[in-house]
Backbone as XML, in Angstrom:
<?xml version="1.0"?>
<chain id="A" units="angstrom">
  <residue number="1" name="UNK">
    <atom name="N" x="-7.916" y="6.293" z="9.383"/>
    <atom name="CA" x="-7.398" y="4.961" z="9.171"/>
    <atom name="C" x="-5.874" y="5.004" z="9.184"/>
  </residue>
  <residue number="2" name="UNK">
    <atom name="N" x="-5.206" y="3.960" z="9.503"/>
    <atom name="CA" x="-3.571" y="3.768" z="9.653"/>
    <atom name="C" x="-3.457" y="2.481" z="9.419"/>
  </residue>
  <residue number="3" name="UNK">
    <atom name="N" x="-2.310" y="2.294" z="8.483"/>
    <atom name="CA" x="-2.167" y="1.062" z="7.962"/>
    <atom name="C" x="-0.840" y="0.738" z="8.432"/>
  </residue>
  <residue number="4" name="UNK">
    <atom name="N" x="-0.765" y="-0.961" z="7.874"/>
    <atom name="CA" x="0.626" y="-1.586" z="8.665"/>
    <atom name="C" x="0.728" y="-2.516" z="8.089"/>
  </residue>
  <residue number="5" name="UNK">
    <atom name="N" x="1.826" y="-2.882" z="7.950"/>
    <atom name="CA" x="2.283" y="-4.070" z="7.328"/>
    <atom name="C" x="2.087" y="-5.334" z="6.849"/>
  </residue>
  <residue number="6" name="UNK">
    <atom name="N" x="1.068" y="-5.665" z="7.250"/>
    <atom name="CA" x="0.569" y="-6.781" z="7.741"/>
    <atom name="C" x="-0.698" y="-7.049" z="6.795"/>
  </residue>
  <residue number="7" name="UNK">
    <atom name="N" x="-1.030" y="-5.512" z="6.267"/>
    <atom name="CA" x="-2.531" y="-5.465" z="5.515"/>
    <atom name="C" x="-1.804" y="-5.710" z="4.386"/>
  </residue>
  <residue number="8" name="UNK">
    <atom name="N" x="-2.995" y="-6.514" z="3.379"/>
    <atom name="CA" x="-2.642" y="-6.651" z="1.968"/>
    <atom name="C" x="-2.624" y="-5.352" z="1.013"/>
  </residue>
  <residue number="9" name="UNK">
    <atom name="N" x="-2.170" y="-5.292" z="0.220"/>
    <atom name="CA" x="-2.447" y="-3.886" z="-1.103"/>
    <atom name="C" x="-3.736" y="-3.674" z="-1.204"/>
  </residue>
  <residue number="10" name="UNK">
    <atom name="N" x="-4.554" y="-5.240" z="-1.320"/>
    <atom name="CA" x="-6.066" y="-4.421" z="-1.642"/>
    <atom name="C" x="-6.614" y="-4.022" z="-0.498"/>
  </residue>
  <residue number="11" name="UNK">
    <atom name="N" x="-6.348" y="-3.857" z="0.731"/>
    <atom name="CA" x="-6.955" y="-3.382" z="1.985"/>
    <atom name="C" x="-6.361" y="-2.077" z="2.225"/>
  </residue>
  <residue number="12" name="UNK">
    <atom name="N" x="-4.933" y="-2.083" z="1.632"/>
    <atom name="CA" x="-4.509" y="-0.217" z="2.121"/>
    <atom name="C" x="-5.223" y="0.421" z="0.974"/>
  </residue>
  <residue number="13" name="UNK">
    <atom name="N" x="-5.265" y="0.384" z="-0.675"/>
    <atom name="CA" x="-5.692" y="1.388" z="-1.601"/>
    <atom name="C" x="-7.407" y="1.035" z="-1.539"/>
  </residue>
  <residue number="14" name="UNK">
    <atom name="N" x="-7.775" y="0.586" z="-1.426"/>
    <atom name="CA" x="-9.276" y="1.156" z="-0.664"/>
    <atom name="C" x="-9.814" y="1.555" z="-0.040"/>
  </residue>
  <residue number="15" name="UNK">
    <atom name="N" x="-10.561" y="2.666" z="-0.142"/>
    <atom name="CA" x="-11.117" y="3.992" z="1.069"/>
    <atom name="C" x="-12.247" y="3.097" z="1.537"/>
  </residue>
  <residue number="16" name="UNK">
    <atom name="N" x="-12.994" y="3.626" z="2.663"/>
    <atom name="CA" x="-14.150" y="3.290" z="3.264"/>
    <atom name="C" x="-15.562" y="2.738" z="2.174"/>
  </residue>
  <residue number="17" name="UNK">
    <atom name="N" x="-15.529" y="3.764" z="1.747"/>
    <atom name="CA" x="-16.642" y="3.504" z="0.288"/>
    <atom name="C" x="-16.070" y="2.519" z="-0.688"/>
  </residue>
  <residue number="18" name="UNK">
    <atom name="N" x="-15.119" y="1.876" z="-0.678"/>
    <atom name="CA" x="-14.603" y="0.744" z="-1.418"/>
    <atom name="C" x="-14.110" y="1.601" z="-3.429"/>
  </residue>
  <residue number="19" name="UNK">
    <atom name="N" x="-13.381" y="2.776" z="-3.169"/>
    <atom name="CA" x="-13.093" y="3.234" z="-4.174"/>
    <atom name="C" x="-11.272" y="3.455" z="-3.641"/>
  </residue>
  <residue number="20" name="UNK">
    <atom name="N" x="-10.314" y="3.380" z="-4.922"/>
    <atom name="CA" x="-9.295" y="3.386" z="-4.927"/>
    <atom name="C" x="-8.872" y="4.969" z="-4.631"/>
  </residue>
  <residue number="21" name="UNK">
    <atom name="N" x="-7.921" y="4.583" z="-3.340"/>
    <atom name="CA" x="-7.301" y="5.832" z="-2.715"/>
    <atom name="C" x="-6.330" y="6.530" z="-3.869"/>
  </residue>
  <residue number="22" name="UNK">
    <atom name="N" x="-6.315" y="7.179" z="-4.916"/>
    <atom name="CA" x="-5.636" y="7.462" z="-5.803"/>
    <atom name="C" x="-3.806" y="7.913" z="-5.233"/>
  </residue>
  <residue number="23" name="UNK">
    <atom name="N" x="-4.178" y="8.927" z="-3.801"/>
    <atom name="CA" x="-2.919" y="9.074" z="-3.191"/>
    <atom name="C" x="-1.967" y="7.528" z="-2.833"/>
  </residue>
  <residue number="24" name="UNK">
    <atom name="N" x="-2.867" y="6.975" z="-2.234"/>
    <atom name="CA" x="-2.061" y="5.895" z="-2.116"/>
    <atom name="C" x="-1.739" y="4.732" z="-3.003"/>
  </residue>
  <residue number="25" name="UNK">
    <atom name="N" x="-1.826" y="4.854" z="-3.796"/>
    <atom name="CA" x="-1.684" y="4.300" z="-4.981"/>
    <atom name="C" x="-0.771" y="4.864" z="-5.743"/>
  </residue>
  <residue number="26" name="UNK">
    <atom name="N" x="-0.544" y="6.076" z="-5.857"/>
    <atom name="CA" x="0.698" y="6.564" z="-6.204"/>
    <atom name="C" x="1.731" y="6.592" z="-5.528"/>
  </residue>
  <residue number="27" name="UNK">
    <atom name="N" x="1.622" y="6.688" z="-4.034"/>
    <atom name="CA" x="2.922" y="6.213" z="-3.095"/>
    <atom name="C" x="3.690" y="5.373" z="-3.600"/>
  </residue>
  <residue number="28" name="UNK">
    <atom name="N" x="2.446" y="4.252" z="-3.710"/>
    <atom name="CA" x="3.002" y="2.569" z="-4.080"/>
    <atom name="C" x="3.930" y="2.600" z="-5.347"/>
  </residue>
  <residue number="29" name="UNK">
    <atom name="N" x="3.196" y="3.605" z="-6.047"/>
    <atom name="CA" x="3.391" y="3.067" z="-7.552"/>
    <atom name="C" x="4.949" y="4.016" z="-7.592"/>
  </residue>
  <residue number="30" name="UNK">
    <atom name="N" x="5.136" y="4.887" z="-7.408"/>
    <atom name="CA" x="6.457" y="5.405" z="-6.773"/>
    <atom name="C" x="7.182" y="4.943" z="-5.900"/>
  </residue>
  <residue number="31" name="UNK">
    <atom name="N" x="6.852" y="3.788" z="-5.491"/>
    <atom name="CA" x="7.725" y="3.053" z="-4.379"/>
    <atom name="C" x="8.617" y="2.465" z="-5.449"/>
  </residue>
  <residue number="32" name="UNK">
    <atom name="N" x="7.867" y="1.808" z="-6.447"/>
    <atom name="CA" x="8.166" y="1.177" z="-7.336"/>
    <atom name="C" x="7.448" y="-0.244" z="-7.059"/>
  </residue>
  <residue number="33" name="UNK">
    <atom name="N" x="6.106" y="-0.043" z="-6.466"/>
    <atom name="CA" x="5.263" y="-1.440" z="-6.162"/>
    <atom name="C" x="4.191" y="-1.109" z="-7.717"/>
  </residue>
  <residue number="34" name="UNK">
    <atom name="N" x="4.004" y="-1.832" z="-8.760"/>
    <atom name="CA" x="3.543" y="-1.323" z="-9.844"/>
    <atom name="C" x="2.476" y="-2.675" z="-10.127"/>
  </residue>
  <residue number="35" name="UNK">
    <atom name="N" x="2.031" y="-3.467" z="-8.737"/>
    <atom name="CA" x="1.619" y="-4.470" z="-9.041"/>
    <atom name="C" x="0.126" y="-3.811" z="-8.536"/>
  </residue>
  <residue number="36" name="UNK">
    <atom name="N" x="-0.552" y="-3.093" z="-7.989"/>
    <atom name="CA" x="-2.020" y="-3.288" z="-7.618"/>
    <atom name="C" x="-2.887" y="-3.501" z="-8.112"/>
  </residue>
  <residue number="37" name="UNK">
    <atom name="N" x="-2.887" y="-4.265" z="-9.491"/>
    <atom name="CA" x="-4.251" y="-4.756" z="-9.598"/>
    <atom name="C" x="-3.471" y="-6.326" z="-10.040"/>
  </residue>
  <residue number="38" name="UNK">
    <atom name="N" x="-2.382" y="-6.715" z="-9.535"/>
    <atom name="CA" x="-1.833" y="-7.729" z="-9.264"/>
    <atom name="C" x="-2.732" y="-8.739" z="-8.726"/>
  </residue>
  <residue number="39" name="UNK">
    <atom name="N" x="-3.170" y="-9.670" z="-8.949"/>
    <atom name="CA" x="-3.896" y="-11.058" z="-8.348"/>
    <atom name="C" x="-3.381" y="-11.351" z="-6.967"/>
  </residue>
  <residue number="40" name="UNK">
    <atom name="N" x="-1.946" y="-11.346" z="-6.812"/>
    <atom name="CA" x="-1.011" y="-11.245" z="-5.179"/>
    <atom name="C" x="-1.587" y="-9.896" z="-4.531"/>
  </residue>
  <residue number="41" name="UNK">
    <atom name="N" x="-2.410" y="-9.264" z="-5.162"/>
    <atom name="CA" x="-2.809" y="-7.214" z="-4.338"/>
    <atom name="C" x="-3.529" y="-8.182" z="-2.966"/>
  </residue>
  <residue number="42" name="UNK">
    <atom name="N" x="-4.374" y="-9.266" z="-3.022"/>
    <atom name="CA" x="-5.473" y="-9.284" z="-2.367"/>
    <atom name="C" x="-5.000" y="-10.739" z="-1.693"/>
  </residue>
  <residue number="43" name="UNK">
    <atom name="N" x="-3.506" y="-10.906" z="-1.643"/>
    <atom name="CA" x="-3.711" y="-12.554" z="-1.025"/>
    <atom name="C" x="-2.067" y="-12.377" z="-0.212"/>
  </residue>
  <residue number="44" name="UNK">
    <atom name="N" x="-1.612" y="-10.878" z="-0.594"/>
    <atom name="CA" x="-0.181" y="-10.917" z="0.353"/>
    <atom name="C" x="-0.025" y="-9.904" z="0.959"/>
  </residue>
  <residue number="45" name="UNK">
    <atom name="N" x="0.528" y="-10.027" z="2.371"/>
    <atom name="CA" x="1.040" y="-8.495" z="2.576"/>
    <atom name="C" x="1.433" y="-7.470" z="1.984"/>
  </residue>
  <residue number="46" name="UNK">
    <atom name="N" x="1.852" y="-6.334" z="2.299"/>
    <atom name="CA" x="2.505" y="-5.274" z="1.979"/>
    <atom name="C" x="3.492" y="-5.521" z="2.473"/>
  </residue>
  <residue number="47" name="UNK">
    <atom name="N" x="3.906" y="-6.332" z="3.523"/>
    <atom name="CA" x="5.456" y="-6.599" z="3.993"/>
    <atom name="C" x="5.957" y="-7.870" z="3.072"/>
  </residue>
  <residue number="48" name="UNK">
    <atom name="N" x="5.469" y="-8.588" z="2.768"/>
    <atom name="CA" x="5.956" y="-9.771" z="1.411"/>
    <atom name="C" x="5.506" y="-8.868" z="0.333"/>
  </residue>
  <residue number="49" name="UNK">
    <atom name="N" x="5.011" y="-8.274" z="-0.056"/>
    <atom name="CA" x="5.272" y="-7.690" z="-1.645"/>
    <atom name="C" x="6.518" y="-6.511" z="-1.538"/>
  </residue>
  <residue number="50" name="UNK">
    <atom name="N" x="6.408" y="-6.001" z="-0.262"/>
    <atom name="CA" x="7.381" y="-4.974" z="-0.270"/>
    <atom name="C" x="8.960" y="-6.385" z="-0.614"/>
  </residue>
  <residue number="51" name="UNK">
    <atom name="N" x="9.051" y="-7.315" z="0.942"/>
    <atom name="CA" x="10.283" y="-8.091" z="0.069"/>
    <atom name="C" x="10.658" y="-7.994" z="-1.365"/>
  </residue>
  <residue number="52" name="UNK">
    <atom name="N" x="9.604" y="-8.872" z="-1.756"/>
    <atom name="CA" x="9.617" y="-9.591" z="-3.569"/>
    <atom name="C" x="10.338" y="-8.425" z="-3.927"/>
  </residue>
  <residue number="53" name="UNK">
    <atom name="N" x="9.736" y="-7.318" z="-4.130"/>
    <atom name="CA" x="9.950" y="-5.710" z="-4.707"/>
    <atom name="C" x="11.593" y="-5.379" z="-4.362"/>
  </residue>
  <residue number="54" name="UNK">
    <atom name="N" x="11.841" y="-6.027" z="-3.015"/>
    <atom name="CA" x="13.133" y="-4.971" z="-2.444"/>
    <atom name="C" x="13.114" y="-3.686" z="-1.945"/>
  </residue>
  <residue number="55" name="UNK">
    <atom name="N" x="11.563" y="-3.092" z="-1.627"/>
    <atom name="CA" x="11.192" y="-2.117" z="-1.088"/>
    <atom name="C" x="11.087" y="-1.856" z="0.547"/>
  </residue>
  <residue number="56" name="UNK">
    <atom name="N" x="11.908" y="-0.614" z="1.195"/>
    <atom name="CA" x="11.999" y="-0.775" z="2.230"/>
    <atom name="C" x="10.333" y="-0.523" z="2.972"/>
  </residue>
  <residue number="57" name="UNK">
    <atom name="N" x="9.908" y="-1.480" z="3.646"/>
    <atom name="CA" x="8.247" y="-1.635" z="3.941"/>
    <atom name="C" x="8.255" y="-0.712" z="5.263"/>
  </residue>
  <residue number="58" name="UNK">
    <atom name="N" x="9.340" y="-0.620" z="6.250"/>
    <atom name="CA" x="9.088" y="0.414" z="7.295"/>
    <atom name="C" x="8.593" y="1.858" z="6.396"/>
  </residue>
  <residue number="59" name="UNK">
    <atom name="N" x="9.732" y="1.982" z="5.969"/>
    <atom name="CA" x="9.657" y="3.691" z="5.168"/>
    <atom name="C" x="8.235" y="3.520" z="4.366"/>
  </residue>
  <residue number="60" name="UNK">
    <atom name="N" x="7.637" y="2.752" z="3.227"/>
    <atom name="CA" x="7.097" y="2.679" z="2.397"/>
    <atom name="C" x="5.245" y="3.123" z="3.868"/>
  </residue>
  <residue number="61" name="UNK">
    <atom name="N" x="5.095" y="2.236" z="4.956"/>
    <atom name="CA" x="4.384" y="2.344" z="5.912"/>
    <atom name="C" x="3.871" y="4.072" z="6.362"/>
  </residue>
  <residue number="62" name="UNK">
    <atom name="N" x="5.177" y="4.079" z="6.551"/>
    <atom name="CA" x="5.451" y="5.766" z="6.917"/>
    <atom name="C" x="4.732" y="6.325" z="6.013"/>
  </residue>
  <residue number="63" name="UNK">
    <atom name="N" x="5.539" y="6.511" z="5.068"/>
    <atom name="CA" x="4.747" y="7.424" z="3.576"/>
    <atom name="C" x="3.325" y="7.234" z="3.507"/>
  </residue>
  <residue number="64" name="UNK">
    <atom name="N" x="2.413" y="6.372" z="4.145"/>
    <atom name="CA" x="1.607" y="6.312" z="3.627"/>
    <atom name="C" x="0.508" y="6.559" z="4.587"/>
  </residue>
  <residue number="65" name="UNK">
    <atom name="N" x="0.862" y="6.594" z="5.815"/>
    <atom name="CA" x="0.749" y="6.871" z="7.026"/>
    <atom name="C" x="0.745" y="8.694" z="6.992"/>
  </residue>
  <residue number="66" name="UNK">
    <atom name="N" x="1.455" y="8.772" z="7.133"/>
    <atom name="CA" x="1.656" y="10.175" z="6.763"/>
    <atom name="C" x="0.771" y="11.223" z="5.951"/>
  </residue>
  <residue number="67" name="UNK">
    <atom name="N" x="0.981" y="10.823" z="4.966"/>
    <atom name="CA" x="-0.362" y="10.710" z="3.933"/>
    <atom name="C" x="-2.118" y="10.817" z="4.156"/>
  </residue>
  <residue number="68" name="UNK">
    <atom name="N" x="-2.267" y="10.086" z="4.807"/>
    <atom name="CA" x="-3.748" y="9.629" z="5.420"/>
    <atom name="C" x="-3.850" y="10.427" z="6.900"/>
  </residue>
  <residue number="69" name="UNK">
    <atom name="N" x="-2.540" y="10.800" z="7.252"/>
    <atom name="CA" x="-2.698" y="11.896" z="8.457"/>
    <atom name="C" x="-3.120" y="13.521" z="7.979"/>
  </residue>
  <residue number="70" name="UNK">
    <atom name="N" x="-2.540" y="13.626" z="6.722"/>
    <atom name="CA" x="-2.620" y="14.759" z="6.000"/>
    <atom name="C" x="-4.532" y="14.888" z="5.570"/>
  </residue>
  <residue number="71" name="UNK">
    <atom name="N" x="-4.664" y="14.029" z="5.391"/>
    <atom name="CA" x="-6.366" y="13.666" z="4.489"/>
    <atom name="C" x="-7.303" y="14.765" z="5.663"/>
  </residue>
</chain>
């Protein structure tokens, strides 16, 4: 799987089996995105929460990307 910008929080930290990707969830939460079980997890991008946040969403993509290449 490869994610992008465009997907909400609750669509990147859920694996196939519908259980929380713990890695990616700590990306986030080290991004300094500390919202995922946020009510906005499941109704906004990752590129509008990254805004709100001030988090750079290219880099934040990468990291997580990266990540799931490693898996």
């Amino acid at each position: 799987m490869e994610i992008n910008k465009k997907m909400t929080i609750e669509q990147i930290i859920y694996d196939q089996e519908g259980n929380v990707d713990n890695g990616i969830a700590a990306i986030l939460m080290g991004s300094g995105m500390h919202c995922l079980g946020c009510v906005m997890a499941s109704g906004e991008s990752l590129e509008q929460a990254c805004g709100v946040h001030g988090i750079n969403c290219d880099a934040l993509v990468d990291s997580i990307n990266s990540y799931l290449a490693e898996k």
